[in-house]
C-alpha positions in Angstrom: 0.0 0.0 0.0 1.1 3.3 -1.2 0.1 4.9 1.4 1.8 3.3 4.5 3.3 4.8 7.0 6.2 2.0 9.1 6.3 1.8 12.1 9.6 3.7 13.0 8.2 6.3 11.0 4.9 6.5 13.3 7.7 6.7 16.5 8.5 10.0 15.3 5.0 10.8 14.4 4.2 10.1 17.6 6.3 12.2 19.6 5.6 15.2 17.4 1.7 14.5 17.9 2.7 14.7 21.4 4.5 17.8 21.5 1.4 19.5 19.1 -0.9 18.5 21.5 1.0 20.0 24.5 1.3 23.2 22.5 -2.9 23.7 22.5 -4.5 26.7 23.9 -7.0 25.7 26.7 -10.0 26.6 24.6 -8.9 24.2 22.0 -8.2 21.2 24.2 -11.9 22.2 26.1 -13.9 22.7 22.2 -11.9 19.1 20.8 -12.2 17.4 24.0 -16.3 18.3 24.6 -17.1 17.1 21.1 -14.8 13.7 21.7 -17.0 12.9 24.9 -19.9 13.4 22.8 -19.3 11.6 20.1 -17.8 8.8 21.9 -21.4 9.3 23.8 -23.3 8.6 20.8 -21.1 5.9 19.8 -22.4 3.9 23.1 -25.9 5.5 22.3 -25.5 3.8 19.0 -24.1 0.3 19.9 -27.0 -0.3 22.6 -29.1 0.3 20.0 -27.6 -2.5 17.6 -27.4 -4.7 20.5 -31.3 -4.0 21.4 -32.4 -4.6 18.0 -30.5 -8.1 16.8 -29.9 -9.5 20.5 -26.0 -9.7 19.4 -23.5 -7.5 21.3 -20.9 -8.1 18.2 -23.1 -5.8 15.9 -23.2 -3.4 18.9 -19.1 -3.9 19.0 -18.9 -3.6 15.2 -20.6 -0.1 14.8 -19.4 1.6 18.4 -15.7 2.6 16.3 -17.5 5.2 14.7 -17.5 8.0 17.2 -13.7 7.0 18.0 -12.9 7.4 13.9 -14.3 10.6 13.5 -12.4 11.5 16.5 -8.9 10.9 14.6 -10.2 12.0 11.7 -11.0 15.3 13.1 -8.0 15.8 14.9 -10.1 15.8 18.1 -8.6 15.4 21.9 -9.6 12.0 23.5 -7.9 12.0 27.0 -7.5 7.7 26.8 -5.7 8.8 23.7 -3.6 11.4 25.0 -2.3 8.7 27.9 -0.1 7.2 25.4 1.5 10.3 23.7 1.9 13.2 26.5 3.3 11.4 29.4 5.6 10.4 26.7 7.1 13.7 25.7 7.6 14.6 29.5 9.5 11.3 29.9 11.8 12.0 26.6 12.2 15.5 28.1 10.2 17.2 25.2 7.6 19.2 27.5 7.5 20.2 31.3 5.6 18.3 33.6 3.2 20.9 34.4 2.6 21.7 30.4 1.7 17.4 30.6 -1.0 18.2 33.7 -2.8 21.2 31.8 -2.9 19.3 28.8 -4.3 16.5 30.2 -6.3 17.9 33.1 -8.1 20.5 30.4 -9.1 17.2 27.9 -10.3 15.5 30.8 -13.1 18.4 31.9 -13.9 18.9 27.8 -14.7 15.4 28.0 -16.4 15.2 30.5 -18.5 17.9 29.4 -19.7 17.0 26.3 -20.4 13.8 27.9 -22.6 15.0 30.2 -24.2 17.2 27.8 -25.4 14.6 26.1 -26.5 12.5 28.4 -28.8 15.1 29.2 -29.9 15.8 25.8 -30.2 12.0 25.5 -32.6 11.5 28.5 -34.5 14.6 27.0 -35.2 12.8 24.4 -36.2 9.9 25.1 -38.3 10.7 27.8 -39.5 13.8 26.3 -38.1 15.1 29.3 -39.4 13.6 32.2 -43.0 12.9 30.8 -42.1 10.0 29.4 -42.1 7.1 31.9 -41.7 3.9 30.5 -38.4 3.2 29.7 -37.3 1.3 26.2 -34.7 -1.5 26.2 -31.6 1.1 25.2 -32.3 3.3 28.4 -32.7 0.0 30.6 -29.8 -1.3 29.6 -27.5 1.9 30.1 -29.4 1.4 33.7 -28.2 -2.3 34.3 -24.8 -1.1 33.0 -24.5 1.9 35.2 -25.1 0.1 38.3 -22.7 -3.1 37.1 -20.1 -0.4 36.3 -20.4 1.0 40.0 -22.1 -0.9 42.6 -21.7 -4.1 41.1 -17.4 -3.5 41.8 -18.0 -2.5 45.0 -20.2 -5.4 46.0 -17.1 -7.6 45.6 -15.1 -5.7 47.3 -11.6 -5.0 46.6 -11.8 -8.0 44.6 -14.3 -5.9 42.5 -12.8 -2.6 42.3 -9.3 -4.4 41.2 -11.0 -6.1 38.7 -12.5 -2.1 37.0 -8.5 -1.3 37.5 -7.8 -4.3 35.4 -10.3 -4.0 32.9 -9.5 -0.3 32.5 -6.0 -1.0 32.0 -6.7 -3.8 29.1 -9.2 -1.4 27.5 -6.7 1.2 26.7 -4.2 -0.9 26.1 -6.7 -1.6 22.8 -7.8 2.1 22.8 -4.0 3.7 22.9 -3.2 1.2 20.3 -6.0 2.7 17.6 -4.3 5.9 18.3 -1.4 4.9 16.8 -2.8 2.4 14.3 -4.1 5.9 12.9 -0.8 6.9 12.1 0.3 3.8 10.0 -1.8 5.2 6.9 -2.0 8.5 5.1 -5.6 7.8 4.1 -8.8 8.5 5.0 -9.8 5.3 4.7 -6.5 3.4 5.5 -7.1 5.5 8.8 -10.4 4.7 9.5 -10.1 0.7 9.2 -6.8 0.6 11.3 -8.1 3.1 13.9 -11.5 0.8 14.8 -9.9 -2.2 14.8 -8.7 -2.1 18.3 -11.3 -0.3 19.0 -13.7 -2.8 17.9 -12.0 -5.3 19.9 -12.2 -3.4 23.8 -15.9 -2.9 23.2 -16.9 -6.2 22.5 -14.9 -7.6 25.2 -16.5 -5.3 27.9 -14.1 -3.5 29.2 -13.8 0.0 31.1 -13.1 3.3 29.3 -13.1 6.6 31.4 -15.0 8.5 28.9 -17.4 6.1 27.9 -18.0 5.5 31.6 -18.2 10.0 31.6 -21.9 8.7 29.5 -22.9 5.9 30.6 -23.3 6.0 34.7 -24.5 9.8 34.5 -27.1 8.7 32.3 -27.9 5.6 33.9 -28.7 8.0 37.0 -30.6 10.3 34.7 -32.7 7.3 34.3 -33.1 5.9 37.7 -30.3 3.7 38.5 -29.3 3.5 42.0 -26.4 4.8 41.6 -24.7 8.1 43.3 -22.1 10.6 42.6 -20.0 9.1 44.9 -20.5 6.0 43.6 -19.4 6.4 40.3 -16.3 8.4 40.9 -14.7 6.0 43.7 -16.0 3.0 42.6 -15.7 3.5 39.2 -14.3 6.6 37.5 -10.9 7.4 39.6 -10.2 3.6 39.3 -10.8 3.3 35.8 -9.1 6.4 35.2 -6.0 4.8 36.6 -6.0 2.1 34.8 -6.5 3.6 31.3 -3.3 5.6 32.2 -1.3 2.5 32.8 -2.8 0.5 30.0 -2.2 3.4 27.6 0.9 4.5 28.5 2.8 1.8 29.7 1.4 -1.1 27.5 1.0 0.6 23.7 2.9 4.2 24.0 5.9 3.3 25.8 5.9 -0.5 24.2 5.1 0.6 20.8 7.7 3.7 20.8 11.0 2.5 22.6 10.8 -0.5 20.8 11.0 1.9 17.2 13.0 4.8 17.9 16.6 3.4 18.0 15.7 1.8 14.7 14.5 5.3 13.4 18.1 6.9 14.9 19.6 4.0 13.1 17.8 4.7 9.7 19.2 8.5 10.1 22.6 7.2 10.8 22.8 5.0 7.6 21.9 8.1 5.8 24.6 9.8 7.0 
């Protein structure tokens, strides 16, 4: 294929991603980041509905990518994403520390917000806001999973809450890794198929992605779950928040990058 990119190539592409990102204004990384919650909102919107309607959760795992491709497409801030690229420029000395926080900090609250905004929009919707009482099988589902998500963990105990860690850890692993899979191709296309791939592959295996979880809880207790605020922040979103950091980082940035960038030093050497 013409256009692909190799892979000691996407090492540098990564760092400089890394650096670009760390050089956003704060209005940019709160704009990119509120439309990346709500897309990735929709995404899970969509997917229930799949799921609902042919009783498979593959077909839901097939069309969730969606929201995550027009993220990279549009150049968009994902926080998951930026796990595996910012930490990395602090640790190769390319950005400060505190430039790393903001970043980060600032797509986290974007978000959060634009998933929240569309939870509410969502639950205006469907129940016309408020009037609407019975509840179809998408908004009972994003119930059952809001309270699994949450009080489900913590029902297990430590046992529980180490399994969200775990699962948060192995989902960005997969997330992190459609990050860079975006990089390999120059296409739209090219980008779109080795982007959702991964993605494809956390969903249908259940596991536990901050932002998704930014949707999905909130508008569970929109609905009626028995959930609380508390609830989903210590049983759920600081845990799996944790986790995505590790699995992104550790297992696909730092993994996929220091195992490329001596070749790509040796590559300039030859050339020398």
């Amino acid at each position: 294929m013409m256009d692909y990119i190799r892979p000691h190539e996407v090492a540098e592409n990564m760092m400089a991603a890394a650096v670009s990102k760390s050089q956003l204004s704060i209005k940019d990384l709160l704009i990119r980041g509120a439309l990346s919650g709500a897309l990735l909102a929709i995404s899970v919107a969509l997917a229930l509905m799949a799921t609902a309607q042919t009783s498979l959760s593959l077909i839901g795992a097939f069309v969730f990518p969606v929201g995550f491709v027009i993220i990279v497409i549009l150049g968009l801030e994902l926080v998951t994403g930026s796990f595996s690229l910012v930490p990395l420029a602090w640790l190769e000395g390319k950005i400060s520390g505190f430039r790393m926080i903001k970043n980060l900090s600032w797509v986290f609250i974007g978000n959060l917000l634009g998933s929240l905004l569309f939870a509410v929009l969502f639950w205006a919707a469907s129940t016309e806001t408020g009037q609407i009482k019975d509840l179809g099988l998408i908004e009972q589902a994003i119930i059952k999973i809001s309270e699994k998500k949450t009080i489900g963990y913590a029902g297990h105990g430590m046992p529980g809450l180490f399994s969200a860690f775990v699962k948060a850890v192995l989902c960005n692993w997969m997330v992190c890794m459609g990050v860079i899979m975006s990089m390999t191709s120059k296409s739209t296309l090219g980008k779109i198929l080795a982007a959702g791939i991964p993605i494809f592959i956390f969903f249908a295996l259940g596991y536990e992605h901050a932002v998704v979880n930014m949707f999905v809880i909130p508008a569970g207790m929109m609905f009626g779950a028995k959930v609380s605020i508390s609830d989903w922040w210590l049983y759920n979103q600081f845990i799996v928040t944790a986790g995505n950091i590790i699995g992104g980082l550790l297992f696909t940035g730092m993994a996929v990058y220091y195992t490329h960038v001596d070749k790509t030093k040796t590559v300039t050497d030859n050339k020398l």
